[in-house]
MDTraj code that builds the backbone (N, CA, C; nanometers):
import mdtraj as md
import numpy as np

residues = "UNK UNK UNK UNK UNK UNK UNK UNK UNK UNK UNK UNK UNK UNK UNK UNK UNK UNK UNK UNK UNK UNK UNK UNK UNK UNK UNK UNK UNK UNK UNK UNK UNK UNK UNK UNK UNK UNK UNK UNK UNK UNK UNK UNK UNK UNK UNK UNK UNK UNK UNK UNK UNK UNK UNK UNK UNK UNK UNK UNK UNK UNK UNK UNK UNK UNK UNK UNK UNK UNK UNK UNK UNK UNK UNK UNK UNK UNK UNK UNK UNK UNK UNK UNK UNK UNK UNK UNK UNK".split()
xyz = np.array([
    [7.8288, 11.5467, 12.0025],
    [7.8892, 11.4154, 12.0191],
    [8.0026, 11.3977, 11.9176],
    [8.1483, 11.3554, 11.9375],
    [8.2209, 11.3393, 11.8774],
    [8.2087, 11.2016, 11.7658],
    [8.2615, 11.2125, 11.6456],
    [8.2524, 11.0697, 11.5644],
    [8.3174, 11.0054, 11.6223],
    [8.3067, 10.8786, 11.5904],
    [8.4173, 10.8051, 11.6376],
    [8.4606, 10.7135, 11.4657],
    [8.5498, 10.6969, 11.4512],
    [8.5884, 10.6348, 11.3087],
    [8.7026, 10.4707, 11.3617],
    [8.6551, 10.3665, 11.3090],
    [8.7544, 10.2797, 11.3126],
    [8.8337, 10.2502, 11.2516],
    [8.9760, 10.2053, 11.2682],
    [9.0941, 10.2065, 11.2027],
    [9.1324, 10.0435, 11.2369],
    [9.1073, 9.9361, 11.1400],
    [9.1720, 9.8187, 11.1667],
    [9.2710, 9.8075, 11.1005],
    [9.3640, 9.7545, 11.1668],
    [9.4896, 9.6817, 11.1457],
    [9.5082, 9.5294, 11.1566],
    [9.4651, 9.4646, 11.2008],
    [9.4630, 9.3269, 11.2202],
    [9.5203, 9.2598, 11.1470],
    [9.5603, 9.1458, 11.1357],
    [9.5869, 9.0570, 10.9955],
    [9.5657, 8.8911, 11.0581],
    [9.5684, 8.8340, 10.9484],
    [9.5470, 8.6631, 10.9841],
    [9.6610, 8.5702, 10.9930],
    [9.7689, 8.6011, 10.9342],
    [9.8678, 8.5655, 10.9567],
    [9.9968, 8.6489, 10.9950],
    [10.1104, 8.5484, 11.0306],
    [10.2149, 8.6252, 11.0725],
    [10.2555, 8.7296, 10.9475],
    [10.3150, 8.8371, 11.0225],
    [10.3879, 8.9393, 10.8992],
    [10.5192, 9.0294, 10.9394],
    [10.5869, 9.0792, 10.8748],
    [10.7058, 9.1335, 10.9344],
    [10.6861, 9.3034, 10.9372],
    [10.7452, 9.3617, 11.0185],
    [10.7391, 9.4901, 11.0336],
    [10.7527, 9.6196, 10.8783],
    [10.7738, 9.5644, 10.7634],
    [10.7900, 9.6276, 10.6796],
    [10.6335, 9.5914, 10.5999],
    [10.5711, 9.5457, 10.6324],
    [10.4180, 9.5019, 10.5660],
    [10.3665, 9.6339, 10.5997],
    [10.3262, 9.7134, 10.4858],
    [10.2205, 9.7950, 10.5065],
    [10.1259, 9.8510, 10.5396],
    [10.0606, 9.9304, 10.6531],
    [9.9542, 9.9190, 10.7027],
    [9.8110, 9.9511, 10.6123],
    [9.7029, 9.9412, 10.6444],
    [9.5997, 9.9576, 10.5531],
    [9.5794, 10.1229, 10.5226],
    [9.5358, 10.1503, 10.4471],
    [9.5459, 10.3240, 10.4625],
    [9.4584, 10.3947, 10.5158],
    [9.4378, 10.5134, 10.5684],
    [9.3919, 10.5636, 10.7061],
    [9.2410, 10.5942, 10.6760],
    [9.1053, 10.5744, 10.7019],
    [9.0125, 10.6087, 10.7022],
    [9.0245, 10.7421, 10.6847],
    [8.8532, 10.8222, 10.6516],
    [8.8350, 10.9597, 10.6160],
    [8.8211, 10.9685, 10.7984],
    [8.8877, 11.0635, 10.8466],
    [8.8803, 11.1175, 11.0102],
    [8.8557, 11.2673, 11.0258],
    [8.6841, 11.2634, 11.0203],
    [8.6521, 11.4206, 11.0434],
    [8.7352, 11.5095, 11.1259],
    [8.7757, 11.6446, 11.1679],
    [8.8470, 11.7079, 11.2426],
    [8.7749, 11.6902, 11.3859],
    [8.8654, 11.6163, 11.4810],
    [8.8364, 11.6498, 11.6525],
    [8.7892, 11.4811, 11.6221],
    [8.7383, 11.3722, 11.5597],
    [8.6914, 11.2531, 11.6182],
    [8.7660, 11.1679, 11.6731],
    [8.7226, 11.0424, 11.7213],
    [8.7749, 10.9910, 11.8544],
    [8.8076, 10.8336, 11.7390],
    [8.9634, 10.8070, 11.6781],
    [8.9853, 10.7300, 11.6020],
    [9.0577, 10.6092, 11.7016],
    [8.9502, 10.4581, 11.6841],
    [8.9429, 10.3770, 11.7961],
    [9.0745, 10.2416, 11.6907],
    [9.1560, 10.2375, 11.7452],
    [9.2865, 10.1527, 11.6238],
    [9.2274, 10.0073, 11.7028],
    [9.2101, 9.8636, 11.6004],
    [9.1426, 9.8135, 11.6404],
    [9.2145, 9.6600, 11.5404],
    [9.2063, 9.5551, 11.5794],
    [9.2282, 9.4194, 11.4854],
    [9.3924, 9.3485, 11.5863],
    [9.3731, 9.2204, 11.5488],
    [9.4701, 9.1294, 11.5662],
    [9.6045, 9.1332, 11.5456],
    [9.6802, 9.2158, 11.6012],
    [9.8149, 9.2310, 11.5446],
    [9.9407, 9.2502, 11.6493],
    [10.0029, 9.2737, 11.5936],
    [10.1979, 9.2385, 11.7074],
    [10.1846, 9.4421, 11.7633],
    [10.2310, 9.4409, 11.8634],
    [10.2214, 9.5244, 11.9685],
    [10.3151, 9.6650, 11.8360],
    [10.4050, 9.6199, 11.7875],
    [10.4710, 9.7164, 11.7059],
    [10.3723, 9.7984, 11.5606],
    [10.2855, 9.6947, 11.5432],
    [10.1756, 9.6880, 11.4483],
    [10.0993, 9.8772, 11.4706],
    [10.0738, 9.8272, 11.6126],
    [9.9641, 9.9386, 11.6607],
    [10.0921, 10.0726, 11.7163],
    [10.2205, 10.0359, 11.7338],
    [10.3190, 10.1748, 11.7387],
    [10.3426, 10.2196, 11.6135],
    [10.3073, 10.1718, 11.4585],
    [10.3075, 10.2074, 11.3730],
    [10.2293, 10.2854, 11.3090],
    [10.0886, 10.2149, 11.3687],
    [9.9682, 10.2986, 11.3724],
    [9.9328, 10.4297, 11.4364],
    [9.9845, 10.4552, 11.5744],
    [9.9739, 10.5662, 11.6114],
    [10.0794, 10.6773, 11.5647],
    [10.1692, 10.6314, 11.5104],
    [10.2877, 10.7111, 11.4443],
    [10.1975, 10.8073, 11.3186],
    [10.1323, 10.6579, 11.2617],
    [10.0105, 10.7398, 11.1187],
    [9.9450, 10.8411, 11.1832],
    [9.9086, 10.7800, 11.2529],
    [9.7987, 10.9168, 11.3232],
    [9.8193, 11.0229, 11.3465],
    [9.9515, 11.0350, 11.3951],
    [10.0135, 11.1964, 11.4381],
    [9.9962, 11.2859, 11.3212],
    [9.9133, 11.3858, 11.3759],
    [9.9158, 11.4607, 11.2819],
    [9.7812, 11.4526, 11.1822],
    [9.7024, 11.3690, 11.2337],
    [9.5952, 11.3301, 11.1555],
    [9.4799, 11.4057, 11.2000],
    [9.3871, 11.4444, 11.1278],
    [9.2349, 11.5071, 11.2377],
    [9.1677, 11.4844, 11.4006],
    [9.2327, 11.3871, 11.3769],
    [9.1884, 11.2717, 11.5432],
    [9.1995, 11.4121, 11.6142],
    [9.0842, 11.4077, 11.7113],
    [9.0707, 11.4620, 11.8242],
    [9.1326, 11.3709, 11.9464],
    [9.0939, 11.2432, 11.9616],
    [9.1671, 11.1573, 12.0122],
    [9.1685, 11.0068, 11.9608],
    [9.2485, 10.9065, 12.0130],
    [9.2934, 10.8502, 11.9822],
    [9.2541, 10.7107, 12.0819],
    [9.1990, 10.5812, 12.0672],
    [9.1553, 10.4516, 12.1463],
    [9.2163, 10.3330, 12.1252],
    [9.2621, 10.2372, 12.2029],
    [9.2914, 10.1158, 12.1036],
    [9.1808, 10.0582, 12.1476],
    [9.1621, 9.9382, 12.0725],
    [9.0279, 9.8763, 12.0976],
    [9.0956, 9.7347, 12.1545],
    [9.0297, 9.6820, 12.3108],
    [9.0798, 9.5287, 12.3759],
    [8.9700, 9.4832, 12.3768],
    [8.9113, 9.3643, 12.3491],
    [8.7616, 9.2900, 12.3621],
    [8.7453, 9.2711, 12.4784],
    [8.8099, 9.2659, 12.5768],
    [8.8107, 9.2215, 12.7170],
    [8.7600, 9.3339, 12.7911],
    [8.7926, 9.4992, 12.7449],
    [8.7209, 9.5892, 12.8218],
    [8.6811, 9.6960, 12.7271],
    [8.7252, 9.7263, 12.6252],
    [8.6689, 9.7903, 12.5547],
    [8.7847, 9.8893, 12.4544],
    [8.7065, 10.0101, 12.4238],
    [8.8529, 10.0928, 12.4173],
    [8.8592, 10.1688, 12.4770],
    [9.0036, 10.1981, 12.4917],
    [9.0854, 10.2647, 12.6083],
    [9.1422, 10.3845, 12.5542],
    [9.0917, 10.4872, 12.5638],
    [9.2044, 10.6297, 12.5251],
    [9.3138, 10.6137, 12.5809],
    [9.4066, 10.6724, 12.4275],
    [9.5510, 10.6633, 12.4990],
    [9.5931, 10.7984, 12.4528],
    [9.5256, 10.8591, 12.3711],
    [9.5828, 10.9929, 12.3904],
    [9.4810, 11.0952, 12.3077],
    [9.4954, 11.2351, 12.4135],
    [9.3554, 11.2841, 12.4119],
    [9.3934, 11.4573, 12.3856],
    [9.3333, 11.5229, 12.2708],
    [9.3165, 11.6854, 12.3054],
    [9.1939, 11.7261, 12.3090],
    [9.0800, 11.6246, 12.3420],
    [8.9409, 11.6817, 12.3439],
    [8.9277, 11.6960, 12.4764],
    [8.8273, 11.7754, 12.5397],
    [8.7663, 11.7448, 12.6672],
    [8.6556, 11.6289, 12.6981],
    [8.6260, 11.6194, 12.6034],
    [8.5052, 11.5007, 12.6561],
    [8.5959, 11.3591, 12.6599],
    [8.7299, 11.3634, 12.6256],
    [8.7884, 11.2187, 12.6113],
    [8.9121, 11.2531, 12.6904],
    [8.9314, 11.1433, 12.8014],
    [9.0666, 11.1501, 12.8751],
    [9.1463, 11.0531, 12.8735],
    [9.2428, 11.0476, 12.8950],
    [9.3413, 10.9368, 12.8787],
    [9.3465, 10.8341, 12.9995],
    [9.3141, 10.7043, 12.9530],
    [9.2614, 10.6136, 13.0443],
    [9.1233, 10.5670, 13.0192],
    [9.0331, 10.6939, 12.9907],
    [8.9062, 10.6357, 12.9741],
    [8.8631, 10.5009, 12.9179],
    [8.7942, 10.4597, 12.9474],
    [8.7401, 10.3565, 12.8605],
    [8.5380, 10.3281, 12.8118],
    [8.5910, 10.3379, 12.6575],
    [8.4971, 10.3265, 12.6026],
    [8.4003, 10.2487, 12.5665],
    [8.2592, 10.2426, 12.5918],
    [8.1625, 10.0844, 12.5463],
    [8.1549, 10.1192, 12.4116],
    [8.2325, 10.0823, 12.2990],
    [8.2386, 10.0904, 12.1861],
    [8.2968, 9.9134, 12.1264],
    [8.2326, 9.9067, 11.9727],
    [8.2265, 9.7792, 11.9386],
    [8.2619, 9.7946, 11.8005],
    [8.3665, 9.7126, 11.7409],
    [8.3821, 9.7333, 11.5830],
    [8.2939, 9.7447, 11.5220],
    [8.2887, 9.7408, 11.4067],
    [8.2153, 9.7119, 11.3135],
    [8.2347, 9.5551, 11.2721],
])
top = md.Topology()
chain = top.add_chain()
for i, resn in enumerate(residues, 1):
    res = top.add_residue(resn, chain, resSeq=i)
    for name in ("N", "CA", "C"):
        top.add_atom(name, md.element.get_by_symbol(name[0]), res)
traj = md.Trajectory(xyz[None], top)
């Protein structure tokens, strides 16, 4: 079974694109890193930018409405589109 590790970004108030993101969790090699919290659509293109290049086997955003959604995948057990019954912490 792959880990899965969460990565929030969220914030409570407004912020501008030069605000720092939080720094990247420990991401065993091949786990399934689910990007997750309240934030502006550029927030989470910043986030997957971090990621490149990171251990992630693949990659989820997390929507409360259906769950998370792989958006990009080099494992076999995870495809792009999928969607996951997974829940923050």
């Amino acid at each position: 079974m792959t880990a899965t590790v969460f990565y929030s970004i969220g914030v409570e108030e407004p912020i501008a694109p030069d605000m720092p993101l939080p720094p990247i969790p420990d991401i065993p090699r091949g786990a399934l890193v689910v990007i997750e919290g309240r934030a502006p659509i550029w927030r989470y293109g910043l986030a997957f930018h971090r990621l490149h290049g990171s251990p992630a086997g693949a990659i989820a955003v997390y929507d409360p409405r259906v769950g998370a959604v792989v958006v990009a995948s080099h494992r076999p057990e995870h495809r792009e589109g999928e969607i996951l019954d997974v829940t923050p912490p």
